[in-house]
VOVOMAR-6458 format. One line per field, with one value per residue (C-alpha): residue number from 1; residue in three letters; z, y, x. Coordinates in nm, 2 decimals. Layout:
N
n = [NUM|...] .
res = [Ala|...] .
Z = [Z|...] .
Y = [Y|...] .
X = [X|...] .
This chain:
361
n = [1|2|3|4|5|6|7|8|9|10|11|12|13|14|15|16|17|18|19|20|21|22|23|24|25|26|27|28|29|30|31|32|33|34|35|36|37|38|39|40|41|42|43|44|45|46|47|48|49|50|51|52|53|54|55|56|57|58|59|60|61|62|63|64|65|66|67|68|69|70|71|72|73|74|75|76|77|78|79|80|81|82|83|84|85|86|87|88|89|90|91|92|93|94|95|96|97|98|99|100|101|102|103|104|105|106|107|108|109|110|111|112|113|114|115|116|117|118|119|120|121|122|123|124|125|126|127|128|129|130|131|132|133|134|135|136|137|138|139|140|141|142|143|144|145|146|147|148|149|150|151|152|153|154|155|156|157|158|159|160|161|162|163|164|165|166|167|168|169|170|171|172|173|174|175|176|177|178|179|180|181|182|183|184|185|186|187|188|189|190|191|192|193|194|195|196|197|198|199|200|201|202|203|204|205|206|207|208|209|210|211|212|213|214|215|216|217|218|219|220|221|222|223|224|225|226|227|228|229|230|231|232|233|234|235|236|237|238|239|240|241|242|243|244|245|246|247|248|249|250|251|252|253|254|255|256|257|258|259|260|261|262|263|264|265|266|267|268|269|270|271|272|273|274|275|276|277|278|279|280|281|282|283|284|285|286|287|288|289|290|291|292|293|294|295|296|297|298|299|300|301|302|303|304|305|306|307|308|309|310|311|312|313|314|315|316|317|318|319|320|321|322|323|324|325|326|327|328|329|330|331|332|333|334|335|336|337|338|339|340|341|342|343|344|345|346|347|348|349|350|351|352|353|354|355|356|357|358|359|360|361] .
res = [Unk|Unk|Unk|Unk|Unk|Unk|Unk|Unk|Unk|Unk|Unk|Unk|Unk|Unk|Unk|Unk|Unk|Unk|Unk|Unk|Unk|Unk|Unk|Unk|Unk|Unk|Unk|Unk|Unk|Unk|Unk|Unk|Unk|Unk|Unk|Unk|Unk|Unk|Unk|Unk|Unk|Unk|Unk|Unk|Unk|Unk|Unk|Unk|Unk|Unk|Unk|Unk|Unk|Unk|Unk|Unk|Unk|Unk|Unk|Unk|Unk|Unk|Unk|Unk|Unk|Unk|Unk|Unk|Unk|Unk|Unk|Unk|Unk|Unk|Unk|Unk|Unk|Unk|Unk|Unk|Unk|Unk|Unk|Unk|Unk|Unk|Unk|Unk|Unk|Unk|Unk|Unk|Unk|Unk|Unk|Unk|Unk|Unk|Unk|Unk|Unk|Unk|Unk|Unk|Unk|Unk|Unk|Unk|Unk|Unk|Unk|Unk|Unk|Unk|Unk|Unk|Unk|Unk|Unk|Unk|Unk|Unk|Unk|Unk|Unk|Unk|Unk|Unk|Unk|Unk|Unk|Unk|Unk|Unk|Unk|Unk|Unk|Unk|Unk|Unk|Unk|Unk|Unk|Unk|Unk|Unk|Unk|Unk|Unk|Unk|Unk|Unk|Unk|Unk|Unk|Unk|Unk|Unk|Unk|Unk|Unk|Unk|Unk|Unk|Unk|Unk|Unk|Unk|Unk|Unk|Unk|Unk|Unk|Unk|Unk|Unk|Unk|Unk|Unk|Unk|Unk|Unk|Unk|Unk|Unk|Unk|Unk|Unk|Unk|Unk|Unk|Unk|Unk|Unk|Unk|Unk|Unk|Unk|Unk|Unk|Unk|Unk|Unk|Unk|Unk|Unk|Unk|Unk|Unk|Unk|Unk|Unk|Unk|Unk|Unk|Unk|Unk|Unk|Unk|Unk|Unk|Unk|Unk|Unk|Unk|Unk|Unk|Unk|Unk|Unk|Unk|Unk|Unk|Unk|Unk|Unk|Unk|Unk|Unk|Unk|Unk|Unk|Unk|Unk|Unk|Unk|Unk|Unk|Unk|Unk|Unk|Unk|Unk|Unk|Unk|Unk|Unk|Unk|Unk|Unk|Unk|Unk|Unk|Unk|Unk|Unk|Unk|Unk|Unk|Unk|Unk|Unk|Unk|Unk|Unk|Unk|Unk|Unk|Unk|Unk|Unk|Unk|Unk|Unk|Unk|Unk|Unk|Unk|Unk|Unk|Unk|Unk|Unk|Unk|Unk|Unk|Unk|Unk|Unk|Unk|Unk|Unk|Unk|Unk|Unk|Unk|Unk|Unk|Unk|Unk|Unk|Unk|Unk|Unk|Unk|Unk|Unk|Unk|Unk|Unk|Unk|Unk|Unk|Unk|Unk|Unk|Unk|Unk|Unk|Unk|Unk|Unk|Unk|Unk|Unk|Unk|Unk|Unk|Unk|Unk|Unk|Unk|Unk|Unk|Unk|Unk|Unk|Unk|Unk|Unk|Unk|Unk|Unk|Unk|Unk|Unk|Unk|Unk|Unk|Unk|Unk] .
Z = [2.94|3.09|2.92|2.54|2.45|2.72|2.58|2.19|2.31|2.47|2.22|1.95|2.20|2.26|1.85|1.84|2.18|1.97|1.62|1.81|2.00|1.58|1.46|1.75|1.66|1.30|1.19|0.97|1.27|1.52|1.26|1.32|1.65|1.65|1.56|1.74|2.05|2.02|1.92|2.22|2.44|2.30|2.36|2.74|2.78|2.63|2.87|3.19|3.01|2.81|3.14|3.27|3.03|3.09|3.45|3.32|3.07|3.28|3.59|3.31|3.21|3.53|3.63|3.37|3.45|3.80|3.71|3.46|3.76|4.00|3.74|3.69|4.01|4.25|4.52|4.79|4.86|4.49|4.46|4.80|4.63|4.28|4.53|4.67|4.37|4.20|4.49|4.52|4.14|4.13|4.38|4.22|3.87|3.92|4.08|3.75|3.53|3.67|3.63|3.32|3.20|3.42|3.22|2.87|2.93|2.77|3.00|3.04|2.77|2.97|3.29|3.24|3.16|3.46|3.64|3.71|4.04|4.19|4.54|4.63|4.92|4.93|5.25|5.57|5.51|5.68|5.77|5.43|5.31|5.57|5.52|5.13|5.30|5.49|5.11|4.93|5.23|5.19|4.78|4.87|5.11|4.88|4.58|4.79|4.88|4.51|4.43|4.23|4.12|4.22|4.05|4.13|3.87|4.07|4.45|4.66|4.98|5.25|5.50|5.82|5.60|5.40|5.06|4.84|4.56|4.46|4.09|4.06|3.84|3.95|3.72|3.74|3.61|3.57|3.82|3.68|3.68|4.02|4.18|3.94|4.27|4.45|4.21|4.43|4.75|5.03|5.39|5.69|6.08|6.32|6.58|6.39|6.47|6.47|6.70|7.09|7.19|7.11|6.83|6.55|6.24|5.91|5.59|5.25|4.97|4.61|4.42|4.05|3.89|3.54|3.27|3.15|2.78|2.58|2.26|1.99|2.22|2.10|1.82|2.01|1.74|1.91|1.75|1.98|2.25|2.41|2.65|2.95|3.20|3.54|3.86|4.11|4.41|4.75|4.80|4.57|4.74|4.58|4.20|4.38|4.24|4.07|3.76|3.48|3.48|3.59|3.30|3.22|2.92|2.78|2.51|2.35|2.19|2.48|2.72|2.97|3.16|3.31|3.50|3.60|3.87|4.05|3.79|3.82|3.45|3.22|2.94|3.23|3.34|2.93|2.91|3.24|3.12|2.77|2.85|3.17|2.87|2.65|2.99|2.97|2.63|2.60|2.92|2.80|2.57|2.76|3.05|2.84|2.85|3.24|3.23|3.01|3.28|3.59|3.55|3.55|3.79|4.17|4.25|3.91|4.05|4.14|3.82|3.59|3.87|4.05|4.29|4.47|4.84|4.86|5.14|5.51|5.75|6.10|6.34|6.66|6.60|6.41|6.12|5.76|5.52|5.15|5.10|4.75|4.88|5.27|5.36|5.73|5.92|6.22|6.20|6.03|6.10|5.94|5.64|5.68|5.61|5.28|5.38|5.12|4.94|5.09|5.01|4.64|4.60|4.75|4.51|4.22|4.33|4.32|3.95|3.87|3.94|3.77|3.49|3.45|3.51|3.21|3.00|3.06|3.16] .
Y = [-1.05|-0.74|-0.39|-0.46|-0.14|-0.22|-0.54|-0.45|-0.18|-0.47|-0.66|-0.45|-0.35|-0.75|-0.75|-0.45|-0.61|-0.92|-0.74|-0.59|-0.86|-1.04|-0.74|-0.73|-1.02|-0.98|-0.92|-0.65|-0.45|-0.56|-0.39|-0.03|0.10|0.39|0.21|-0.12|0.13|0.27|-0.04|-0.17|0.11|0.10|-0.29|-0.23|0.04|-0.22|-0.53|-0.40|-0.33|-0.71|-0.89|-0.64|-0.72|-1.06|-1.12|-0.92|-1.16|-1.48|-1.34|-1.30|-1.62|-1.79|-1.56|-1.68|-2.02|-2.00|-1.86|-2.14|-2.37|-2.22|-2.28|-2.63|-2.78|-2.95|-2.99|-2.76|-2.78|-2.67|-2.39|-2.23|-2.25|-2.15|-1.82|-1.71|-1.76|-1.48|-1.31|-1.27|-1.17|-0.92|-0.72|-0.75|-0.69|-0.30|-0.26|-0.37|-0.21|0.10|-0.01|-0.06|0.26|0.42|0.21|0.31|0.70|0.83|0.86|1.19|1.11|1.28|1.10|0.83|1.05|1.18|1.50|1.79|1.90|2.31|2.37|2.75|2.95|3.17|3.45|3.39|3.50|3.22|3.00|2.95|2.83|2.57|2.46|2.42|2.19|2.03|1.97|1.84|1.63|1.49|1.42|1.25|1.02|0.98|0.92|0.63|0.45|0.42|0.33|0.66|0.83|1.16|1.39|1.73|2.07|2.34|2.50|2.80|2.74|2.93|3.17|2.96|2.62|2.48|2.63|2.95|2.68|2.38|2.19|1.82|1.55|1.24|0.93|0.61|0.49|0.77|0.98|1.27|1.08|1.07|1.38|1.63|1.69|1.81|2.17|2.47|2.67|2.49|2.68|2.59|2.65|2.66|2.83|2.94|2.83|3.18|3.30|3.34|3.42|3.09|3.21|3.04|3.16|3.11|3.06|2.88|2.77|2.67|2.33|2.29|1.95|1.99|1.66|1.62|1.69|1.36|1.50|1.46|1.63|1.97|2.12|2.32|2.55|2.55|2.86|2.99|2.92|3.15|2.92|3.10|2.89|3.02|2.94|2.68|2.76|2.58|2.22|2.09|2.04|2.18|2.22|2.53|2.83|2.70|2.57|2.71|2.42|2.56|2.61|2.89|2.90|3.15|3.08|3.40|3.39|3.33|3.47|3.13|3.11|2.78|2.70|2.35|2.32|2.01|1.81|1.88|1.83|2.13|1.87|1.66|2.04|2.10|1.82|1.86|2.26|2.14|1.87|2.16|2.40|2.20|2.08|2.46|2.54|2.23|2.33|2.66|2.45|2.19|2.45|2.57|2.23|2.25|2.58|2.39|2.09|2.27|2.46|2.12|1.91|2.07|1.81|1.95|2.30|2.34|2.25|2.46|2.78|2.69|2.98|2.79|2.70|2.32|2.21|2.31|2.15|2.27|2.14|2.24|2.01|1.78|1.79|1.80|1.93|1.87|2.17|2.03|1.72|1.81|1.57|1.56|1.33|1.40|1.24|1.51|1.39|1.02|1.28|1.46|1.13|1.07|0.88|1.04|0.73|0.80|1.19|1.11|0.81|0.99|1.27|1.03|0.84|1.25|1.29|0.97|1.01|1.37|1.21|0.94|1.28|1.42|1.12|1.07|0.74] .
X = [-7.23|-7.14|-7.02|-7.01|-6.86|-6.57|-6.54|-6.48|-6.23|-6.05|-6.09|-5.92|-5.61|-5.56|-5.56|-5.30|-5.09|-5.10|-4.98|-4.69|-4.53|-4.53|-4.36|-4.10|-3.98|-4.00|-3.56|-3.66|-3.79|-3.54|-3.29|-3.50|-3.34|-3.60|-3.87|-3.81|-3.78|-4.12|-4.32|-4.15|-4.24|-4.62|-4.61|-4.53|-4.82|-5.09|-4.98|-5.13|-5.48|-5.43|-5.35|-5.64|-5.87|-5.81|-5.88|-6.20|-6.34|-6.24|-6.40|-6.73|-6.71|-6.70|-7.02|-7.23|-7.07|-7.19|-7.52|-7.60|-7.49|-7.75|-8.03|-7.99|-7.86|-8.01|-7.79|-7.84|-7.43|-7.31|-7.62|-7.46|-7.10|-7.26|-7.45|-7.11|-6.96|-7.20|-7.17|-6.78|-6.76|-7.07|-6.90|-6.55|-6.62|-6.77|-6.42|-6.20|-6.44|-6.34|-5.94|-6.00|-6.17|-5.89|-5.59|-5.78|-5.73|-5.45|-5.17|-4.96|-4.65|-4.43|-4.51|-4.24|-3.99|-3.71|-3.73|-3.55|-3.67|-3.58|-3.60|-3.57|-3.63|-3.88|-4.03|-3.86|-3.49|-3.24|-3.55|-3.65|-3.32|-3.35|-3.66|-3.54|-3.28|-3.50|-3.73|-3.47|-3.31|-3.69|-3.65|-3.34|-3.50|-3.78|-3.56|-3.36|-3.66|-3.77|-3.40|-3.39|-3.06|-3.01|-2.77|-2.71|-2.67|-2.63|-2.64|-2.63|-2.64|-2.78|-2.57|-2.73|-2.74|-3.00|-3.03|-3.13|-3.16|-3.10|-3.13|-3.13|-3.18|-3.38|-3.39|-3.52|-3.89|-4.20|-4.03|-4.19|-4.52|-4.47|-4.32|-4.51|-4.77|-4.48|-4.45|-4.59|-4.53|-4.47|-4.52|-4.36|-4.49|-4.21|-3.95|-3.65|-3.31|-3.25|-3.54|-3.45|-3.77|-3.92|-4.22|-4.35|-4.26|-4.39|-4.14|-4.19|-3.96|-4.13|-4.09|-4.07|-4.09|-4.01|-4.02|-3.62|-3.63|-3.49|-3.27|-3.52|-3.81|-3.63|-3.46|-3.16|-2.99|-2.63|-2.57|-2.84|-2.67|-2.42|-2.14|-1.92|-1.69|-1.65|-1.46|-1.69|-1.77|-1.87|-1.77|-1.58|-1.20|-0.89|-1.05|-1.28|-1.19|-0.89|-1.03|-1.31|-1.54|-1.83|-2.03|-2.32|-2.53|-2.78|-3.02|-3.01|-3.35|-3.54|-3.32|-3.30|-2.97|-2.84|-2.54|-2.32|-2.08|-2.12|-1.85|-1.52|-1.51|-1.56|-1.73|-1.96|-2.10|-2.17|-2.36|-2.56|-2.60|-2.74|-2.96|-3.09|-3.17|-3.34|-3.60|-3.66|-3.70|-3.93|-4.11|-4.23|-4.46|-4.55|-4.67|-4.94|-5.07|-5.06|-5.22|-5.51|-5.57|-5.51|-5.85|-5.97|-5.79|-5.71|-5.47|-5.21|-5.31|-4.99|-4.81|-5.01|-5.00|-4.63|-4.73|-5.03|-4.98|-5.02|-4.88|-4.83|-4.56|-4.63|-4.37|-4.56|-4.80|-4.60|-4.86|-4.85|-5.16|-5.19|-5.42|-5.51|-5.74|-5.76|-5.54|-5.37|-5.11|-4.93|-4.58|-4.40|-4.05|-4.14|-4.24|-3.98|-3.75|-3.92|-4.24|-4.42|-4.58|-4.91|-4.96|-4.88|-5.14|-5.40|-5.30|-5.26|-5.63|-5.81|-5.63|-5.73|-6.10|-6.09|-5.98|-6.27|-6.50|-6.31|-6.33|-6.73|-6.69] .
């Protein structure tokens, strides 16, 4: 047999997995919203280490099976099938060990949750608010691929296009999970619009990825929370400017101000506003857990310090560097369009492997 520790941990979650699916289906349970929704939720984290674990102990079984095989046969045709059946599985099995150790870490809890994603324009006047259009043209893509939904909270657009900054909402499964490595500085190489003389210029515009708060993340005190209605602006037809249902609210006790406006109803722009301030009020905690594992991890850098300069998009050369694990492609507009699957694996593979360093596996 092979690990035996890996094998009682297995062992026990196949007990639990087991355990769970009996008490889903138990009416007294079923009955319990809350808690039929979390043993549900923990039953769908266990299956991919059951059905992991598994594959594991067949492919075990069938080794010792074919090494039994090669010691007592004698024909030369079933020892060669009974060799390259040891051989296939002695080079496979290191592999799922590995998944599995990988699958038994802990996972980030707020990695399946939705995000609220900022884009803003940083150095580079006009430029950088159209690079920041260019950014979040590139989250939309991305977000369409996935099949995504993308709702947006607020705007200001840029006087030559693009944006000064732009708050959205994506939802859909472990966004956050996923778009996390896109918090940071990102600086862009290119001739301006604006520029006659035909020089590269350099501009940036920051990302935040923040985890949405759910309601019972955060205790929000209402009475802490002072509301104002405004006149929209920008897009928005014959309602703009017309109407007060842009909404602004300011937690007083921490000072953190956030505004609605894309709704043209005064109650849709509340509820966006609210569920906007509680993401901050519950992200002033959860950063000092980022600020903990970026010292350790290089690829959440960017989450834990939002100010770090991860990525480079130089249009000149039509390349694009993740500065974080030295990665390089040259199709930027095919990146551009929201072919960012393969940055954000090779950023999720580095994580993952700090995080088997971390564990001591």
């Amino acid at each position: 047999m092979s690990d035996n520790s890996l094998f009682s941990k297995l062992s026990g979650l196949r007990e639990k997995f087991d355990s769970i699916g009996e008490q889903l289906s138990d009416p007294g349970v079923m009955s319990d919203m809350k808690r039929y929704v979390s043993l549900n939720k923990e039953y769908r984290e266990l299956e991919p280490i059951v059905e992991a674990g598994e594959k594991y102990r067949q492919m075990i079984i069938d080794l010792e099976a074919a090494k039994d095989m090669l010691q007592v046969e004698k024909d030369e045709e079933m020892r060669e099938m009974a060799k390259e059946e040891i051989s296939t599985l002695e080079e496979a099995i290191p592999g799922l060990e590995e998944e599995i150790k990988l699958l038994l870490i802990p996972a980030d809890p707020q990695d399946s949750k939705n995000a609220i994603v900022e884009v803003r324009a940083g150095a580079g006047g006009d430029e950088a608010s159209i690079f920041a259009g260019d950014l979040f043209r590139m989250y939309a893509k991305y977000a369409e691929r996935r099949g995504w939904k993308l709702e947006i909270t607020s705007q200001s657009e840029g006087t030559s296009g693009g944006f000064k900054e732009i708050i959205c909402k994506i939802s859909g499964q472990g966004v956050y999970g996923v778009l996390k490595y896109e918090s940071g500085v990102h600086r862009v190489q290119r001739v301006p619009q604006t520029e006659t003389q035909g020089r590269v210029h350099t501009s940036a515009a920051s990302v935040a990825v923040l985890p949405e708060a759910e309601e019972f993340d955060i205790e929000l005190n209402i009475n802490d929370v002072r509301k104002d209605t405004f006149c929209s602006s920008g897009p928005g037809g014959q309602s703009v400017n017309t109407t007060y249902s842009a909404i602004r609210l300011t937690h007083m006790p921490t000072g953190i101000v956030v505004q609605c406006q894309d709704e043209k109803s005064q109650i849709k722009n509340y509820d966006k506003a609210l569920a906007e301030l509680r993401t901050r009020l519950y992200n002033l905690e959860y950063e000092k857990y980022l600020n903990e594992i970026s010292a350790k991890r290089k690829t959440m850098v960017s989450t834990g310090d939002r100010s770090a300069k991860i990525r480079t998009y130089n249009y000149p050369q039509s390349r694009v560097t993740d500065h974080r694990i030295n990665y390089t492609m040259y199709n930027l507009p095919v990146f551009m369009d929201g072919a960012i699957q393969e940055v954000i694996d090779l950023l999720q593979i580095a994580e993952n492997a700090e995080r088997l360093k971390e564990s001591g596996e």
